[in-house]
N, C-alpha and C positions, 0 to 999 in steps of 0.2 A: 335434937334438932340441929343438923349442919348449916355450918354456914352459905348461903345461900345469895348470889350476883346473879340482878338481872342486867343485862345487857340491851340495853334500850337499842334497837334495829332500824328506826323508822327513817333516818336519815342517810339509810343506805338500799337497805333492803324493798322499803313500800317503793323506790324512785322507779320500781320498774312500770307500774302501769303510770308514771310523766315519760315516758321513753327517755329516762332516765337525766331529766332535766328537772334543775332547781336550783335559781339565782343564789349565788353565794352568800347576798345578805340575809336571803329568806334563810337558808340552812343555820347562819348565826344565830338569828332571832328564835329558830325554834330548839335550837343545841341550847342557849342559854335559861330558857323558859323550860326546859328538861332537868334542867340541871339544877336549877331552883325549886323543882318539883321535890329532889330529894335523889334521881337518878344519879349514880357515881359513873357508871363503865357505860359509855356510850357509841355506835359506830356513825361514820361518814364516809362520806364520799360516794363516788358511780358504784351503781349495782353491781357491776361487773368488775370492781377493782382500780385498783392501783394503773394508769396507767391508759385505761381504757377511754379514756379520754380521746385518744388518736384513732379508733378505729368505730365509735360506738358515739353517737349523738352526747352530747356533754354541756352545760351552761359555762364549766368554764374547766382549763387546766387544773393538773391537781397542783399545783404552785400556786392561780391564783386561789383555787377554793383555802387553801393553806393560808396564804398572805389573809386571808379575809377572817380567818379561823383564828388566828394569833394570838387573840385575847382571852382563851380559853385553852390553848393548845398543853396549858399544864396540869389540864384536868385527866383522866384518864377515857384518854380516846383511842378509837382504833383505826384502822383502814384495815378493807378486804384488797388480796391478792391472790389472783390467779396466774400460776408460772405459762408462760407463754404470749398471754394478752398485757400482762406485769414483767419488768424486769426488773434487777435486783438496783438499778440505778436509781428506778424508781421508791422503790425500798429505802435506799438513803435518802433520798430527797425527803420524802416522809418523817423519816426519823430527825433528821436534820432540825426540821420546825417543830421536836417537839413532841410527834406522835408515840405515845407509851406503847400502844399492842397493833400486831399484827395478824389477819387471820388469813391465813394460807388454805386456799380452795383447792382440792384435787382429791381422786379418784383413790382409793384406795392400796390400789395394784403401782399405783406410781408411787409409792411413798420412797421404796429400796431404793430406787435411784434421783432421789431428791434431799436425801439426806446430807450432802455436801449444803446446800440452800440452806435448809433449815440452821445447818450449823451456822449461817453465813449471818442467817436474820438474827439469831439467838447471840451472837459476838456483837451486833450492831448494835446492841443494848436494848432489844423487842422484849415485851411481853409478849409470847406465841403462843399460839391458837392453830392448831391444826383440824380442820373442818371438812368431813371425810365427806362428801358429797356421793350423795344415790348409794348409805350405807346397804340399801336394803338389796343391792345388786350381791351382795358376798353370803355365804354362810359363814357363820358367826365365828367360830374359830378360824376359818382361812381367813376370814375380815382381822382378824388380830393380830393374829401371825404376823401379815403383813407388815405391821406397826413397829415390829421389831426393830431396835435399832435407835429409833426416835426420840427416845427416853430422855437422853440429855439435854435435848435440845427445846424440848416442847415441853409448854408451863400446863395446858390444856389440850383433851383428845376430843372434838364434839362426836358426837353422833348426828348423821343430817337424814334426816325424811323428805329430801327432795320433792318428792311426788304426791305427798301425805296422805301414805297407803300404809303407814306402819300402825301397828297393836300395839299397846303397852306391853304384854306380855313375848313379843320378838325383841323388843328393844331392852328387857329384863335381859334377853340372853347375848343382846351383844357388850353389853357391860360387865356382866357375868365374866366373858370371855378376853376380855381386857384385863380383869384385872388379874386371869389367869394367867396369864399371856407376858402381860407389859410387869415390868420390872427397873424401877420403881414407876407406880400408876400413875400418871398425869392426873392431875383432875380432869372433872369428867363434865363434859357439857352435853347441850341440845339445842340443836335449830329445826324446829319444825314447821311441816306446813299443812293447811287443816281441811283439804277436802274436803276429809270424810271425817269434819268436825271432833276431830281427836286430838290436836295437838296439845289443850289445856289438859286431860287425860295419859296423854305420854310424858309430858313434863313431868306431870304430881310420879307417875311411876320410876320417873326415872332420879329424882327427887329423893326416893324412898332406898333407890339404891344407890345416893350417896352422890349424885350430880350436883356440883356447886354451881354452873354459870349455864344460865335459860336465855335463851334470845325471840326479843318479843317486839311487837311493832304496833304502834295506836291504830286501835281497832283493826289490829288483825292487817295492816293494809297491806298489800306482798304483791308477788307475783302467783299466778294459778291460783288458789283456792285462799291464797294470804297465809298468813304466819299466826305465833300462837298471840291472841291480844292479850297487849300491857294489865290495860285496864282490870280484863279478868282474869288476868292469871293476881292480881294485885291481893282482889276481895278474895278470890280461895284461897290465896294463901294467910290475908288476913284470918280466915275463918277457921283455917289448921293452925291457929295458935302463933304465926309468925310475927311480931312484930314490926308492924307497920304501920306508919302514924295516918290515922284517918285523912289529914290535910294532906298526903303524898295521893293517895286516893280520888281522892274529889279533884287536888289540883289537874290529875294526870289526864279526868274527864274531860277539864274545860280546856285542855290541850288538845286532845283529842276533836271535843266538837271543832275548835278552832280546825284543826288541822282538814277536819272531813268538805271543810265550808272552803279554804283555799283548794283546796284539789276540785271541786264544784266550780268553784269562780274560770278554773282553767280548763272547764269539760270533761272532768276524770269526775267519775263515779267509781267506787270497787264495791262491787257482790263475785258471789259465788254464784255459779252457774252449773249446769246440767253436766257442762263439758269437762269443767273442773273435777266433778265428782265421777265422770267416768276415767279421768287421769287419775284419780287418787285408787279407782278399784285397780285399776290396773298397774300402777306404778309407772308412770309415762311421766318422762319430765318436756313441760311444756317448751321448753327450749327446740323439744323438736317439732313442733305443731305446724308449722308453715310449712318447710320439708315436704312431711307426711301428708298430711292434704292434699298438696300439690298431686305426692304421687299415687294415692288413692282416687284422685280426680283424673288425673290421665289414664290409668288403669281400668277404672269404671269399677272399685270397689266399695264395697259399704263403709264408711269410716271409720265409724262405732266397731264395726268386727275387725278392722285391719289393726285397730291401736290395742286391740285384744291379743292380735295374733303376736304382732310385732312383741310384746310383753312377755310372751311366750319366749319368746327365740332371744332377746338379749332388752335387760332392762340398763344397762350401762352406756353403748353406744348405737349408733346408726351407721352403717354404709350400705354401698348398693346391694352386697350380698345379704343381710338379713333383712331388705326390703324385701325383694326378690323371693326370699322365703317365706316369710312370710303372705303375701299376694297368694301364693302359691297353698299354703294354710287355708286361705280363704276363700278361694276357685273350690278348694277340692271340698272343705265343707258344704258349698252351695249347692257342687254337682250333687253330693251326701243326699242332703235334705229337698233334693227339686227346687 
C-alpha cells in the first residue's frame, strides 16, 4: 500500500462557481478547520492562479490573501500558477510568506520551453507540481515525451482530466508511459473532474499504479461537472484497508455540510447538469462555453452537435479556424441527414 496525499482543493479549485471570490477571513477559517480535520497538503488562492487577481474578479490580492493566511503559512500549502496570467514575481512574493508548493498549470506541448521556469520555481525553494492540463488532448507516449527534460526540477507529474471524459484504463496508459519515458519518475498525481461520475474510479486506478497525491474538493464542488469528493474518495479509501482515522471522516462531513450551507447563503448552488455531462462525453473544457455559444448562436447551429464537432477537430485549444471547421462538420452533416 503506497504512501498516499490527498490534497485538499476546495479552497482553490470549488472558488470557480463564487466567480472566484472569497473573503480572506472566510478562507482562514476554513484552511484552519481543514487542517484540524487531519488534512496536511492543502491549496489557495484564485482559481485561476497566482496573480490572477489583476485580470479575474478577486476578494482580494494575493498579498492580502497571504497577510491574512500568516498563521498558518507554515503548514504545507500551495498556490496554483499559470505562466502568463502568473509571473515569476508573483512566484516570490508567494514564496516569500512562506508558501511550501507550487502548482504550475500548462498544456503539455509547452513544457520544452518552460523548463528555464521550472528551474527558476524549483531554486526558489518550491515544492513543484507540474499539472498537465487537458492530458487527454496527447497520445500517451508523445504526452511523455514531452516531459522530457523536467526531471530535475519537478517533485510531482499530475495527470489532469480537465473535462472529465477520462477511463481509468486511458489514464493506466499514460502513467504507463511516464514512467517509460521520464527518468528519474516524478511522482505521480491526479486532478480530476467528474462528469461523467468517474473521477473517485480514476483516482483508485491510478492509485493502483503508484499515484501518491489525489486532489479533491468537499463534495466534489469544482468547476463543470466538480472534482473528485474529499469526503468520498475518504470512506473508499477507508474501506481498501487505508488508514484513516474515522474522526478525519465524520470531521470532514460537517465541514463540508458547513461549506454547502455558506455557498447557499451567497446564492451558489453546485449540481451537475446535462451540459456537464455532455462536456465530459466529449472532452470540451468549459473554459470555452461562452465563446462557443456565442458562435453556434450566430451561426444558427445545434450546440449539442457543434461541441461534438468541435471535439473532433482539436480538444486542446480554440480559434477562429477550428470553429470554422467545425460549423462546417455540422452544415454538412444536417444537409447528410435532411
Amino acid at each position: 500500500m503506497n504512501k498516499l496525499i490527498i490534497l485538499e482543493d476546495t479552497l482553490r479549485d470549488s472558488l470557480y462557481i463564487t466567480d472566484f471570490l472569497m473573503e480572506p477571513e472566510t478562507s482562514l477559517a476554513y484552511l484552519s478547520e481543514l487542517l484540524k480535520a487531519g488534512f496536511s497538503h492543502l491549496e489557495v488562492g484564485h482559481s485561476l492562479g497566482l496573480g490572477a487577481w489583476r485580470t479575474h474578479s478577486s476578494s482580494a490580492n494575493d498579498n492580502d490573501l497571504f497577510s491574512h493566511l500568516q498563521p498558518l503559512l507554515h503548514h504545507s500549502l500551495f498556490a496554483f500558477f499559470i505562466p502568463g496570467i502568473g509571473e515569476l514575481a508573483d512566484a516570490e512574493l508567494a514564496r516569500n510568506w512562506g508558501l511550501y508548493g507550487i502548482r504550475v498549470g500548462m498544456h503539455a506541448h509547452e513544457v520544452p520551453n518552460a523548463l528555464p521556469m521550472l528551474r527558476a520555481l524549483k531554486e526558489m525553494g518550491y515544492f513543484v507540481c507540474l499539472n498537465l492540463m487537458k492530458t487527454y488532448g496527447y497520445e500517451p507516449n508523445h504526452f511523455a515525451q514531452l516531459l522530457r527534460g523536467c526531471e530535475p526540477w519537478v517533485d510531482v507529474v499530475y495527470l489532469v482530466d480537465s473535462a472529465g471524459c477520462m477511463l481509468p484504463e486511458a489514464l493506466r496508459a499514460y502513467s504507463q508511459a511516464l514512467k517509460k519515458h521520464l527518468d528519474p519518475m516524478p511522482a505521480l498525481g491526479f486532478h480530476g473532474h467528474n462528469n461523467l461520475s468517474m473521477a473517485v474510479a480514476n483516482a483508485l486506478a491510478l492509485i493502483d499504479e503508484g499515484a501518491t497525491f489525489i486532489d479533491t474538493t468537499l463534495g466534489g464542488i469544482g468547476r463543470s461537472g466538480g472534482n473528485i469528493p474529499t469526503e468520498t474518495l475518504l470512506s473508499v479509501l477507508t474501506k481498501q484497508g487505508y488508514p484513516i482515522p474515522q474522526a478525519m471522516l465524520l470531521k470532514t462531513l460537517q465541514i463540508s455540510e458547513q461549506y454547502r450551507l455558506y455557498l447557499k447563503e451567497r446564492g451558489r448552488v453546485f449540481t451537475v447538469n446535462e451540459t456537464d455531462i455532455l462536456y465530459g462525453h466529449a472532452g470540451f473544457h468549459s473554459s470555452f462555453e461562452s465563446k462557443v455559444r456565442r458562435y453556434a448562436e450566430e451561426e444558427s447551429l445545434d450546440y449539442h452537435h457543434f461541441v461534438l464537432a468541435l471535439c473532433q477537430q482539436n480538444r486542446l485549444q480554440l480559434n477562429p479556424e477550428i470553429l470554422a471547421q467545425a460549423a462546417a462538420m455540422v452544415r454538412h452533416a444536417e444537409e447528410k441527414h435532411g
